[in-house]
N, C-alpha and C positions, 0 to 999 in steps of 0.2 A: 214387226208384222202388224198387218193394222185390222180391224174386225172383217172390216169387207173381207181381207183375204183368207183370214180363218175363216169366213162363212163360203168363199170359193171351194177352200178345202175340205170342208165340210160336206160340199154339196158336190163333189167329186170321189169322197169317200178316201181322201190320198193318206193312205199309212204310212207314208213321210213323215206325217206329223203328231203320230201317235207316241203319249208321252212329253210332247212339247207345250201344248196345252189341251184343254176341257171342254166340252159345250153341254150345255144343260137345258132344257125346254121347260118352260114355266107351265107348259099346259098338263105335261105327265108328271114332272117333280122326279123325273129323272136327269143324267148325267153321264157323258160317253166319252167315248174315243172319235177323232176324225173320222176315221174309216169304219163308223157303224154302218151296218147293212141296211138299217131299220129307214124307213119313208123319212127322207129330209123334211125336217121343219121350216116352217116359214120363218124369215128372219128377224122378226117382230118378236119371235116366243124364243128368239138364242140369247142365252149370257155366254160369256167367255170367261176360262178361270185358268191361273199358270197352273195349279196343280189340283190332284183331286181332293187334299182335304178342304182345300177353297170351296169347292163347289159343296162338299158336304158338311162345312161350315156357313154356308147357305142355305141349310136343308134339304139338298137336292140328294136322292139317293143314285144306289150306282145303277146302270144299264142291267139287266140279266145277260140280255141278247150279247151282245161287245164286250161286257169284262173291263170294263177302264183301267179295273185297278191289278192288270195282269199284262200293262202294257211296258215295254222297257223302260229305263229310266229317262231324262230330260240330257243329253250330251252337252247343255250350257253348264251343268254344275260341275261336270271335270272341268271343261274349259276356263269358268271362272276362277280365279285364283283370290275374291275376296269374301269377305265375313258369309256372307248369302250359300257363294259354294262351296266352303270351307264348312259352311253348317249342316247342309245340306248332305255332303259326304259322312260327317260325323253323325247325323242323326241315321241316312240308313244302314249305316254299321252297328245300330242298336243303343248308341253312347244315351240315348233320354229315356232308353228303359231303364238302363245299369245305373244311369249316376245321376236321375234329371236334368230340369234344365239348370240350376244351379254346374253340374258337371261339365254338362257344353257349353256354359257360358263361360267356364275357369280353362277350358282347353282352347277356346276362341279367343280367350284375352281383352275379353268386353263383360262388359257386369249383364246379368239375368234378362234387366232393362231393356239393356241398348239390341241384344237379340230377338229380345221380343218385337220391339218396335220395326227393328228392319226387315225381319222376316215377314211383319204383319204387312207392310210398305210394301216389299217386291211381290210377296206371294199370296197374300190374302190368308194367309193362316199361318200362327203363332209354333214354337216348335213341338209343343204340346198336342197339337191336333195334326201336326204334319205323323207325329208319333204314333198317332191314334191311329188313324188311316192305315200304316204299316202294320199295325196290330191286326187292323180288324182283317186287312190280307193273309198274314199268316195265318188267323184264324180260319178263315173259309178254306183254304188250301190244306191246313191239317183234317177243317171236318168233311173235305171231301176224300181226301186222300187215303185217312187212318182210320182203325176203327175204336181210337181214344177216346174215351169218356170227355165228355164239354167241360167237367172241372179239368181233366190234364191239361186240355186245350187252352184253355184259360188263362192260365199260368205258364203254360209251355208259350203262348203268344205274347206275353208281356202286360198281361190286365191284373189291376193289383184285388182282384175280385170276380167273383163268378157272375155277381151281379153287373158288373159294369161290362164286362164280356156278353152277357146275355142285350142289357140295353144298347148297346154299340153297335153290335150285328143286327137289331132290328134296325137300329134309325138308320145304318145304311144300306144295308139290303131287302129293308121290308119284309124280312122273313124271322125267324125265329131259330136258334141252329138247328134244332131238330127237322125245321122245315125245308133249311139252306143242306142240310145232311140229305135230306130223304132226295131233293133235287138234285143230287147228281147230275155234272156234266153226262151229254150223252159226245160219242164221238163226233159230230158236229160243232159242238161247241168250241168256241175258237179260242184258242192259248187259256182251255183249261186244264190243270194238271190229271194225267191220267187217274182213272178208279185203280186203291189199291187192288193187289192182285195176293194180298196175301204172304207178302212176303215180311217177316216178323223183322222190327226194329229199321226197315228202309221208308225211307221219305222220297219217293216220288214228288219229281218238280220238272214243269216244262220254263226252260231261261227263254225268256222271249227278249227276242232282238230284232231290230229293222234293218229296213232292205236286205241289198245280197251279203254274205256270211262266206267269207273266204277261210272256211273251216281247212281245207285241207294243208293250206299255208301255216297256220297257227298251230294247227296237231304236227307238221312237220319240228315248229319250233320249239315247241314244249318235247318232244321226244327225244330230240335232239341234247337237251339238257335236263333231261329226266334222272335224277341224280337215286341210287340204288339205295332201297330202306324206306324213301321217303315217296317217289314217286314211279309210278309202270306206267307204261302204255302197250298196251297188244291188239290183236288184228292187223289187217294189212290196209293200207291207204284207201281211205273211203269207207270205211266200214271200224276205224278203231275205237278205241274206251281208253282214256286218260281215268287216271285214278291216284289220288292223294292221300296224306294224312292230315291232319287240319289241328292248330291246336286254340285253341275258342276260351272264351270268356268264363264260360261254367263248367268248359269239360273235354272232348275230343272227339274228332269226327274224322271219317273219310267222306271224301266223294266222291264221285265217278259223272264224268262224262262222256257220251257216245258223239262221234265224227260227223255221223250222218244226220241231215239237221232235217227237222220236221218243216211245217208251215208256218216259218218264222220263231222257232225255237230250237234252242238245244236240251235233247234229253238230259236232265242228271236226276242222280240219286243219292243221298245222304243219310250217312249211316252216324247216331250222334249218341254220345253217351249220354248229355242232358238237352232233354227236348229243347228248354229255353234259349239255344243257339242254334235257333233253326233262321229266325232273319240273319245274323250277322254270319251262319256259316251260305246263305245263302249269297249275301250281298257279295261276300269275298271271291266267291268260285264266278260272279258275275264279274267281276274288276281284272281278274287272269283272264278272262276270254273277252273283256273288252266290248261287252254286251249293249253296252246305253252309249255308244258310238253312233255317229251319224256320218256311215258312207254317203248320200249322197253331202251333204255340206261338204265333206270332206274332197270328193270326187268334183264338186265343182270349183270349188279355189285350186286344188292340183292340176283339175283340166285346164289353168289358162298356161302351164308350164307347156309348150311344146314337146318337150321329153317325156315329164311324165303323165301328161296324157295320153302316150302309149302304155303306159306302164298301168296304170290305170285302168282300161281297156283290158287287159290280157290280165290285171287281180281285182276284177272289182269287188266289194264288199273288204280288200285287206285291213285287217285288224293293226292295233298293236299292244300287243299282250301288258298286260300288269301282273299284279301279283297278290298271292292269296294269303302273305303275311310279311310285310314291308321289312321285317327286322333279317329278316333269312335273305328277303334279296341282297340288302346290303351287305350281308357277309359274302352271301355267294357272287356277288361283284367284284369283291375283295379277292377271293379266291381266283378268278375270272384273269386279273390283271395279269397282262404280258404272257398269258398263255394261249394255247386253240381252245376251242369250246369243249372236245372233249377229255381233254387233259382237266377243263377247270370240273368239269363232271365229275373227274377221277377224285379228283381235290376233294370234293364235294359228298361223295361217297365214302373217305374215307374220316373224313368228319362229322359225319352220320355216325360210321359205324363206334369211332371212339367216345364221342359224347352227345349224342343224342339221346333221349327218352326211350327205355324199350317200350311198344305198347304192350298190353297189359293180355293181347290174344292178338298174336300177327292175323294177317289175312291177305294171303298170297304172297306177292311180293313187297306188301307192305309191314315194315317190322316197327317204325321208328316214329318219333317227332323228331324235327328238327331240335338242334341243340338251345338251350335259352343265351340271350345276350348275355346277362350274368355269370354263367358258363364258361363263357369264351372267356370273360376278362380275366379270369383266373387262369385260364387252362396254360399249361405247358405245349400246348401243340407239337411238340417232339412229335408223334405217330402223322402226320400228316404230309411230312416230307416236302415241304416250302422252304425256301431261305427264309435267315433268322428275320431281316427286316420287313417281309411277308406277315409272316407270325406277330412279332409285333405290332405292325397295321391293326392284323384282326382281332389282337386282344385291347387296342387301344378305341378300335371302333364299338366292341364289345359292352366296355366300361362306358363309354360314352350312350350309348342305347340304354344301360341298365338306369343310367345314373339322367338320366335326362337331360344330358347335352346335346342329342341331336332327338329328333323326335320324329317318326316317319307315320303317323295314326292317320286314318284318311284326311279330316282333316288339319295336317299341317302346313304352316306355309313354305309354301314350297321353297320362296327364296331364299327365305330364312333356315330353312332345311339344310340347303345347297350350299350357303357359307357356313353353318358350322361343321358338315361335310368339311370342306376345304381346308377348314382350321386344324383338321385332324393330321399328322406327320402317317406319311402313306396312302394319303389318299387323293385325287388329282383331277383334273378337269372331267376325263373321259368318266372316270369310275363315279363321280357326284352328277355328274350328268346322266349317266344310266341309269344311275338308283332314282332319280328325279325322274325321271321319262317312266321307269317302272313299276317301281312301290310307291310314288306319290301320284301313278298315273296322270301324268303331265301328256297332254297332246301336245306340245309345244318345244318337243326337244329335239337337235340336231346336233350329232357330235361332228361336228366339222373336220375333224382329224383322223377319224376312225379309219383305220385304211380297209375294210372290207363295203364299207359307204363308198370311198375315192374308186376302190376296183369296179362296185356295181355301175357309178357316173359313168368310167370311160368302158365299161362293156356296151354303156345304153346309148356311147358319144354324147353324152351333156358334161360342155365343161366343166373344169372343177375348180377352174381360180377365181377366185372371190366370191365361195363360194357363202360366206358367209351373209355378205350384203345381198346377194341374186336370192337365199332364200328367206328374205323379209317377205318377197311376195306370197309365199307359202302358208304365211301363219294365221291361222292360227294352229294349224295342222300337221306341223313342221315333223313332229316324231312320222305319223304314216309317210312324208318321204322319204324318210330312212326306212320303213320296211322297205318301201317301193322299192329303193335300190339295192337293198341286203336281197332280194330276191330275184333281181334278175339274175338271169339262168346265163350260165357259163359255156358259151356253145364256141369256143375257143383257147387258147391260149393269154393267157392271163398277166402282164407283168406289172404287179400294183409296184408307185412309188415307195421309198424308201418312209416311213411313216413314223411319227411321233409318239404314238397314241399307245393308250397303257393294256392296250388290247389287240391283239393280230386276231380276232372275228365277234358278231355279234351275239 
């Protein structure tokens, strides 16, 4: 994309490209979103920056009016599969609070150096400042949101200092926290987190996401395999609360999310035992609902498919879900194989109930964490009621997770993921390909075999032989046209081929 068209974009206001990149005006020493309200700048006084710690690595502070730094994520760091968005995933999951850059750089498999220099190359800021930035976000959103003292905040947001908390929220907000506090969004302000309401130990948060939001599809999905202990959904379509358990870096959370989606956000709420996993439980409940997606990109390379630019049409904004803790998907994968979806639930539930974590005070229908990989490698899974080479799989995959032969962290590589997947005895094309498209949120997977993918094709009449080469044209977006097709609607009689795949549904 070339300046001219970011300054088109700009000067159209198109929220398309909010998150993609930054503009900044030399004359106020400010820094926005595409889609700021505020009188366009002349093009003489724009820089262009890929992300916002670029521009505040420039001295430029952030916008009041637009909120830059409340804007979804950038959908080329899923999409990329090398060091850049592989870093990029690991740092907003918190990895340069917890472990610095030494940490990311030993989980990346490049020395300190060579991350520093490339991140500097593609994004104009080191992974330190990309760090910072996310700090000072969660900072503004705690001091609007709670009414924590600025030392909890501090340190709840990842500042190894009250001081450098205090200096960081001036240099990019020009304000002071007590000043950023006292400012409260009013309801006007656009994708800022509600004023708390008083509600003791919840963290209110608006997920901001782009274009249209095919929530109702994605709450059907997640209900659907909402496995008992660990996860509820209640209310009726249109109006429900998905609600998890979480289990985080320093401690345990739930969250909750509502169906019904704001102006470009989904409400949640975050109930967290240690403040300090307030980004990484945030970033996670974003990656299940598939937040920093880019419908239109997506809608435009599916629109040249003849087929599914019907499909398309009738789900715009469809997601495709990821997941809020990579190691549970891959088990619950495992469980998944050669059964219906709600049998593998049933699986799922019952593996909850024998080795899962009890929480420490249920709330509602949530009792549990998911079981640890380490767990599994040991367990007998006698109570779960699988064949024995089932059981086996799962405690083989187990061991493999605990021990780090297979490694599913945001960012891993993905390929690399996917063969030692394979290397594993019980685990198979369909089931490494799912956990890939899922917990490694991969936009780029199509399980070519899957027979509830083969029955949506010939419900929608789009051929299905060779189906592999016809969807090259698809990619890089290849997983949304399997939701596409997982969801066309069955307004007949049905008779899918006889099928190979280690899964009879999605």
């Amino acid at each position: 994309m070339s300046e001219d068209s970011r300054y088109e974009a700009v000067r159209s206001r198109d929220a398309r490209f909010d998150g993609a990149f930054f503009f900044a005006v030399s004359t106020t020493g400010i820094y926005c979103r595409p889609s700021c309200p505020a009188t366009t700048p002349r093009r003489r006084n724009v820089a262009f920056f890929p992300t916002a710690a670029a521009a505040q690595g420039s001295g430029f502070r952030a916008c009041r009016r637009c909120r830059p730094d409340a804007v979804p994520g950038s959908a080329e760091w899923d999409a990329r599969a090398d060091v850049v968005g592989r870093a990029m995933r690991l740092i907003g999951d918190g990895v340069v609070d917890r472990e610095g850059v030494t940490g990311l750089a030993a989980r990346l498999g490049y020395s300190a150096r060579q991350v520093q220099r490339q991140l500097n190359a593609e994004l104009g800021a080191g992974p330190v400042a990309l760090a910072r930035a996310q700090r000072a976000h969660t900072a503004r959103v705690l001091l609007q949101t709670t009414g924590l003292r600025a030392a909890e905040i501090a340190f709840a947001a990842g500042f190894a200092s009250v001081r450098q908390f205090n200096d960081t929220i001036k240099e990019i907000y020009a304000l002071t926290p007590g000043e950023l506090r006292a400012g409260r969004p009013g309801k006007a302000a656009r994708g800022a987190p509600p004023a708390s309401h008083g509600t003791p130990g919840v963290l209110p948060l608006r997920l901001a996401f782009r274009g249209p939001y095919a929530a109702r599809q994605l709450f059907d999905h997640l209900q659907r395999r909402a496995i008992t202990g660990i996860e509820e959904v209640s209310g009726e379509p249109g109006a429900r609360t998905y609600r998890r358990t979480l289990r985080l870096p320093h401690g345990t959370g739930i969250a909750e999310v509502d169906e019904a989606t704001g102006d470009g956000w989904l409400d949640c709420r975050l109930r967290l035992t240690e403040l300090r996993d307030l980004t990484t439980a945030g970033q996670r409940v974003r990656r299940l609902f598939d937040l920093d997606a880019d419908p239109y990109a997506v809608a435009e390379r599916l629109g040249e498919d003849p087929v599914l630019a019907g499909l398309v049409d009738r789900h715009p904004g469809l997601r495709s879900p990821g997941a809020a803790a990579p190691d549970e998907l891959a088990v619950r994968a495992v469980l998944g194989q050669q059964v219906s979806v709600a049998a593998g639930r049933a699986l799922g539930g019952a593996l909850v109930a024998a080795y899962g974590e009890p929480l420490p005070e249920p709330s509602g229908g949530l009792t549990h964490l998911f079981p640890r990989a380490d767990d599994l490698a040991e367990a007998s899974l006698a109570e779960i009621g699988m064949p024995g080479s089932r059981r086996t799989a799962l405690r083989t995959l187990g061991a493999a997770l605990a021990d780090g032969t297979v490694t599913l962290d945001a960012g891993a590589d993905r390929d690399e993921a996917e063969r030692a997947l394979l290397g594993l005895r019980g685990i198979g094309p369909w089931t490494a390909g799912y956990i890939r498209m899922r917990a490694l949120g991969d936009p780029d997977v199509l399980l070519t075999g899957d027979a509830a993918v083969l029955a949506g094709m010939r419900r929608a009449k789009a051929p299905t032989d060779g189906l592999a080469a016809r969807s090259d044209a698809w990619r890089p977006w290849r997983s949304y046209a399997l939701h596409h097709f997982w969801n066309v609607p069955v307004t007949g009689p049905v008779h899918p081929r006889p099928s190979t795949t280690e899964s009879t549904g999605p």
